[in-house]
N, C-alpha and C positions, 0 to 999 in steps of 0.2 A: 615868458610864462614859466613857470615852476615846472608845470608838466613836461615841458619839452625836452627840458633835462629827468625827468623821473620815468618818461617814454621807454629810455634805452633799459633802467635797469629793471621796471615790471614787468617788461616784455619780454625779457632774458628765464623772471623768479617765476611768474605768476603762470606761463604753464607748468611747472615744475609742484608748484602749489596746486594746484588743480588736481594734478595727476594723483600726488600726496594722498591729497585729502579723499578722491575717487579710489585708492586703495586700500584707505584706513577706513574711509565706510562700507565697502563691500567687503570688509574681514573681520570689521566688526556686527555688520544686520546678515548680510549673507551666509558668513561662516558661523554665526548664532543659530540662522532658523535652520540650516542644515544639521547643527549639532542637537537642535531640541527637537528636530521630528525624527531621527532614526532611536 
């Protein structure tokens, strides 16, 4: 199966991605409403 081999490398990226993208949305909605309510 294809995945067996795609196992080793998403599971290397794909928390790395997560992480990514958990810091680009909490810098962009969080650091937004912080900035427009003071």
């Amino acid at each position: 199966m294809l995945f067996c081999g795609l196992d080793l490398g998403t599971s290397a990226v794909l928390p790395n991605v997560f992480i990514g993208l958990e810091i680009y949305l909490e810098n962009k909605f969080h650091g937004h409403a912080r900035r427009s309510s003071t």
